[in-house]
C-alpha positions as CSV (number, residue, x, y, z in Angstrom):
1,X,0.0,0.0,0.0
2,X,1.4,3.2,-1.1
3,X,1.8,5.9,1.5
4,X,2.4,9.6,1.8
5,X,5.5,11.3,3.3
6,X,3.1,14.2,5.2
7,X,-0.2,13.1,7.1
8,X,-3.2,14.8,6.1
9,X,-4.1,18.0,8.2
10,X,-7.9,18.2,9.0
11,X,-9.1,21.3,11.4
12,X,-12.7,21.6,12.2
13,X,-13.6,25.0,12.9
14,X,-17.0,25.5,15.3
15,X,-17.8,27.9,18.0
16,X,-20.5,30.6,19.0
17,X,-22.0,32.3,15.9
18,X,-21.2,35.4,15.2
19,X,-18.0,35.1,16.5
20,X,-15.5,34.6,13.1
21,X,-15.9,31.4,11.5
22,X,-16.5,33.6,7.8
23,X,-13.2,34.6,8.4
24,X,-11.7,31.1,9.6
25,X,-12.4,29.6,6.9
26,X,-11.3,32.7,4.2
27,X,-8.1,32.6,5.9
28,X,-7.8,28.2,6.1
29,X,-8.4,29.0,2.3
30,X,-5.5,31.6,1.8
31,X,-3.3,28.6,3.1
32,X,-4.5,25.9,0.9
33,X,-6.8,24.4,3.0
34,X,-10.0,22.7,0.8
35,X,-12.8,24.2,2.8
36,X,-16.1,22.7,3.6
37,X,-19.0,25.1,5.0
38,X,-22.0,23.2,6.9
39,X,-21.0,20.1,6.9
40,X,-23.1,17.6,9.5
41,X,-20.6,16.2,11.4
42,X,-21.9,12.7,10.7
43,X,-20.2,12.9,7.1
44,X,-16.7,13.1,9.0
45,X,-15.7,9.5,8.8
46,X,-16.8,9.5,4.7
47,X,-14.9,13.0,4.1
48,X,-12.0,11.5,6.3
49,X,-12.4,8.6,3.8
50,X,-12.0,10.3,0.7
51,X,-8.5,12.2,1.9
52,X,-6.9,9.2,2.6
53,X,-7.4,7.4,-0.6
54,X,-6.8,10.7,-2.2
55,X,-2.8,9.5,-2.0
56,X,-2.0,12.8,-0.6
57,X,-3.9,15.4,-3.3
58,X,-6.2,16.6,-0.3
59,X,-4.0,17.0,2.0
60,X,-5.0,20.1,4.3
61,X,-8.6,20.1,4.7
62,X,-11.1,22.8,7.2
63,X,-14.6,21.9,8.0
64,X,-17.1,24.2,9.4
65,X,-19.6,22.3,12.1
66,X,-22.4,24.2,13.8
67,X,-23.5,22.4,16.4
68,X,-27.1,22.8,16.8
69,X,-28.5,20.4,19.4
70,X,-27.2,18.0,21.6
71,X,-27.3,14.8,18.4
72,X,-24.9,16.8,16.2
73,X,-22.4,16.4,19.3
74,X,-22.8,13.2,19.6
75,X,-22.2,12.8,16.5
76,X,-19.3,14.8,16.6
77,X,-17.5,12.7,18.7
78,X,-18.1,9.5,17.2
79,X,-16.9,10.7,14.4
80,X,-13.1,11.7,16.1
81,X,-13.3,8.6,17.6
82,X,-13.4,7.2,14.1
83,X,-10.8,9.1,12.8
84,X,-8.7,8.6,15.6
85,X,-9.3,4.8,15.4
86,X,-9.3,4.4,11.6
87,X,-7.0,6.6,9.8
88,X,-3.4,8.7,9.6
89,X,-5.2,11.8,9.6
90,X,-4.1,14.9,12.0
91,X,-6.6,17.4,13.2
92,X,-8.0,20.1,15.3
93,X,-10.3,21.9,16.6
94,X,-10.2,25.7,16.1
95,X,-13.2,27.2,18.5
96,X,-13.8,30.7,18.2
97,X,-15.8,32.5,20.9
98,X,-16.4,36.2,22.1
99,X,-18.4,37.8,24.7
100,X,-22.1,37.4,25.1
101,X,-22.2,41.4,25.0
102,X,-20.1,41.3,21.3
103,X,-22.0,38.5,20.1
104,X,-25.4,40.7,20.7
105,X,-24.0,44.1,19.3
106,X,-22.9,41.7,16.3
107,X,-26.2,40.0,15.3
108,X,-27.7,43.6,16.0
109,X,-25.4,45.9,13.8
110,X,-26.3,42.7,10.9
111,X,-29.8,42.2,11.8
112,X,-29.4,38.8,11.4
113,X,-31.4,36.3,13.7
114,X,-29.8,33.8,15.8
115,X,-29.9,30.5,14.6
116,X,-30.9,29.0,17.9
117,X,-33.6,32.1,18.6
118,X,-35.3,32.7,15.1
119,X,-38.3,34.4,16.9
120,X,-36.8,35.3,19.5
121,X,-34.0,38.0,21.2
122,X,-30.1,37.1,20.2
123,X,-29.2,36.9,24.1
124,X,-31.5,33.8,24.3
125,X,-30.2,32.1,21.6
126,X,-26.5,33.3,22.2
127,X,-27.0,31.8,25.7
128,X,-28.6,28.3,24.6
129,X,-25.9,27.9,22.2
130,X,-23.0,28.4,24.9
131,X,-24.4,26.2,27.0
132,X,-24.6,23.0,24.0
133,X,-20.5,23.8,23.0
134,X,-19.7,24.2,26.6
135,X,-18.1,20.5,26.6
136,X,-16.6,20.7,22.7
137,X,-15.0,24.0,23.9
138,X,-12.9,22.2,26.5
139,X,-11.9,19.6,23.6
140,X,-10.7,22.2,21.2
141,X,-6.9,22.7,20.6
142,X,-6.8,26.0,19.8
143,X,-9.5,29.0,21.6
144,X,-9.5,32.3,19.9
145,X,-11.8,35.2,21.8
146,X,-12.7,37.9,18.7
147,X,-14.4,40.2,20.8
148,X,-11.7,42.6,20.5
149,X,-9.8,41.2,16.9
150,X,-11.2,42.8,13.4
151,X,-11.4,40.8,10.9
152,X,-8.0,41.8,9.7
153,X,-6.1,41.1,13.0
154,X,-8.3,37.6,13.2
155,X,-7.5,36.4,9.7
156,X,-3.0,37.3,10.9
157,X,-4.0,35.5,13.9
158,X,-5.6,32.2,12.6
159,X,-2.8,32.5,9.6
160,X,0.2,32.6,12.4
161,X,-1.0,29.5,14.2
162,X,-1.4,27.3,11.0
163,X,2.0,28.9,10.0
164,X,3.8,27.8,13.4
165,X,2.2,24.4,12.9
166,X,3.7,23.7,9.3
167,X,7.2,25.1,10.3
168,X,7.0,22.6,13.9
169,X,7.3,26.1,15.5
170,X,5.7,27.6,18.8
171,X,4.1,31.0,18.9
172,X,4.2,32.7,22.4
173,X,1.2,35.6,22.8
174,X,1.5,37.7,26.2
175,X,-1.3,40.1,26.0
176,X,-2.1,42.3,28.8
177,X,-5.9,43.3,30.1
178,X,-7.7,44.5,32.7
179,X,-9.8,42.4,35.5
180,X,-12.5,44.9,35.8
181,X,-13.1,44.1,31.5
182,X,-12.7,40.2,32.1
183,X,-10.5,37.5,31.5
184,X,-9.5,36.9,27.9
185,X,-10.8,33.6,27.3
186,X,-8.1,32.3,25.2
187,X,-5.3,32.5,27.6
188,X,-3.3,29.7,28.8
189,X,-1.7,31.0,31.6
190,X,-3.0,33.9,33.5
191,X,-1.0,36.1,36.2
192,X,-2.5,38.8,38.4
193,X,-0.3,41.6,39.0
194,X,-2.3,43.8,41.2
195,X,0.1,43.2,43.9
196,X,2.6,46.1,42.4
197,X,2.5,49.7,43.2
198,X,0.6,51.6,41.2
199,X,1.1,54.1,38.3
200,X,-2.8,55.6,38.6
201,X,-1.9,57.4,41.6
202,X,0.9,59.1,40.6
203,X,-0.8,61.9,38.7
204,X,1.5,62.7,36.4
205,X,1.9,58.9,35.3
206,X,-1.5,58.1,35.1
207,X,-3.1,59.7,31.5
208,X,0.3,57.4,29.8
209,X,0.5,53.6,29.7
210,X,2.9,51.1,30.8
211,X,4.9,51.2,27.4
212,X,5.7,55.3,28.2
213,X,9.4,54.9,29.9
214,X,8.2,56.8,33.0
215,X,5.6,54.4,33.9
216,X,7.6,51.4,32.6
217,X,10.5,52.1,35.1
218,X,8.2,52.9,38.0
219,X,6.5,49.7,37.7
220,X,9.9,47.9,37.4
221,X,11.9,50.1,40.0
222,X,10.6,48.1,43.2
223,X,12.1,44.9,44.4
224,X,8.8,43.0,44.6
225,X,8.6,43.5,40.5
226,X,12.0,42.3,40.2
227,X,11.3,39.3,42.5
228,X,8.1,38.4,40.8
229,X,9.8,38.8,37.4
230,X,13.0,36.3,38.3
231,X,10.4,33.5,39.6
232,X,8.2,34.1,36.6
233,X,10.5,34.2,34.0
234,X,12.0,31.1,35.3
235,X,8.4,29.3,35.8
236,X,8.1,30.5,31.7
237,X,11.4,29.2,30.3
238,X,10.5,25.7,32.3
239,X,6.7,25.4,31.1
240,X,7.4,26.4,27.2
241,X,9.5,23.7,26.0
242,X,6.9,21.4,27.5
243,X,4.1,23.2,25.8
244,X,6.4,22.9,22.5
245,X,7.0,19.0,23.7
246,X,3.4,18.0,23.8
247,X,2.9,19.8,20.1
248,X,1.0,23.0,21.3
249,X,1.9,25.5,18.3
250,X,0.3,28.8,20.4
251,X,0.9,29.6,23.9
252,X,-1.5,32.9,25.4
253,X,-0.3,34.3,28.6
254,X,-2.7,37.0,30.2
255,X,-0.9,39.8,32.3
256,X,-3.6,41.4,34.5
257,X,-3.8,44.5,36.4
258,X,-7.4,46.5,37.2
259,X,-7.1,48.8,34.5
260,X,-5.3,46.5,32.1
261,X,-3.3,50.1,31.9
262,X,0.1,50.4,33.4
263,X,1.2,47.7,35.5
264,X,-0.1,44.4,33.5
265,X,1.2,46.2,30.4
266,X,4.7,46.9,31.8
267,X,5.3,43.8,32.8
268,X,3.9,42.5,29.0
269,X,6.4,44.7,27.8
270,X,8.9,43.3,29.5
271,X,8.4,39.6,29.3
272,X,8.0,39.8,25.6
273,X,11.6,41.3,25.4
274,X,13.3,38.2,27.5
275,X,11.1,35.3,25.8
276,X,12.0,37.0,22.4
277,X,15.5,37.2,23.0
278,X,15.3,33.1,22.7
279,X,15.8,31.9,19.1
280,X,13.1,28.6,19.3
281,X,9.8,30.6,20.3
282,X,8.0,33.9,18.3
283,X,6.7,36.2,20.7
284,X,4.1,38.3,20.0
285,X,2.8,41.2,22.4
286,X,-0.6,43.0,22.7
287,X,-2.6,45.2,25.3
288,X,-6.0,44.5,24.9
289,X,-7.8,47.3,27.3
290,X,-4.5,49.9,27.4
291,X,-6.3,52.7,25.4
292,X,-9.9,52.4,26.6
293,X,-9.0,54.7,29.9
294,X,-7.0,57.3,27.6
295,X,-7.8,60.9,28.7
């Protein structure tokens, strides 16, 4: 039996409606994926089928599954089971998600209906639907939260992690927020640094963020910041190669402060200079909530 030298890539893209699988699957496309929209996840097994006495012509394939009731995830997981049990085919799950408050200003600025609440208000069906992908959520290799990406920083994202996967490569995010917005809910790794003195009481530090040099050396000038930083940084370098070990290609770490202003983004700052200095990971950093207090 004739065999390929790469295994077939298949990533099935799901997650809340409204929350960027358009997009997903325009960008899976831009990388050579064959792209499926709809497709009951019943058909899995059959599609899975068809790639792998394709002899390698289909070999990166995205699938779009909306789950709408508790059969089609069922069948969902039969399905992997199948594919896990009966063929050399590689996949994921790519779940997007945003905030029940997005999703709702989304369907409203469309005036689309929500699948799951034709007749009814978007919260309701927003809500239902959460609840039905609660447990695929937890199964899903990769979780990306659009409520703060546009389309265009969404399609770079989703186009980084498929690129870190072909090149065997890990991508490390540190993005910086604020507790009083929410957690983001595709981190990894979240640490609270509330503990450090902060910038907002020094008036003339407060209208600037973290990344204005002022505020960046107050944050760092105390030795509890240093302290935190040596046991962190160490706690980083040790957990990455493992992420890298088990085959994660994306890890998000959340630095939190109130504000998500000057001390989470100082510290963001920072830890994206020292992880970035290493040659084996790409570093990415972003402050997700550092201009919505600008005055």
């Amino acid at each position: 039996m004739e065999t390929t030298a790469t295994v077939a890539k298949l990533v099935i893209i799901t997650g809340m409606s409204g929350a960027g699988k358009t997009i997903a699957v325009q960008s899976l496309e831009d990388l050579g994926f064959f792209c499926v929209d709809n497709l009951p996840p019943v058909l899995i097994p059959k599609f899975a089928e068809l790639i792998d006495q394709s002899n390698g012509k289909i070999g990166k394939v995205a699938l779009v599954i909306d789950l709408r009731g508790r059969e089609f995830f069922t069948a969902l997981s039969e399905s992997l089971a199948d594919i896990k049990e009966n063929y050399t085919i590689s996949y994921e799950i790519l779940f997007l998600d945003a905030t029940d408050e997005v999703l709702v200003q989304r369907y409203k600025e469309s005036r689309r209906r929500h699948p799951l609440a034709p007749d009814g208000m978007p919260l309701e069906g927003i809500r239902n639907e959460r609840r039905l992908l609660e447990d695929l959520k937890g199964w899903a290799s990769q979780v990306i939260d659009t409520s703060t990406l546009k389309p265009v920083k969404l399609k770079e994202r989703i186009i980084s992690h498929f690129t870190n996967i072909e090149q065997n490569s890990l991508s490390v995010n540190v993005t910086s927020f604020g507790f009083k917005y929410g957690i983001p809910i595709d981190a990894d790794l979240i640490y609270d640094v509330r503990f450090l003195p902060n910038p907002h009481y020094v008036e003339h530090l407060r209208p600037n963020t973290g990344q204005n040099p002022d505020v960046y050396d107050y944050v760092m000038k105390w030795p509890e910041t240093q302290q935190f930083l040596t046991k962190l940084v160490d706690m980083l370098q040790f957990l990455i190669p493992l992420y890298r070990k088990e085959g994660k290609s994306q890890v998000v770490i959340g630095i939190g402060c109130t504000g998500g202003k000057h001390r989470s983004v100082a510290i963001a700052e920072y830890l994206g200079r020292i992880l970035g200095s290493s040659d084996t990971e790409r570093v990415r950093v972003s402050h997700r909530d550092a201009e919505r207090d600008r005055h």
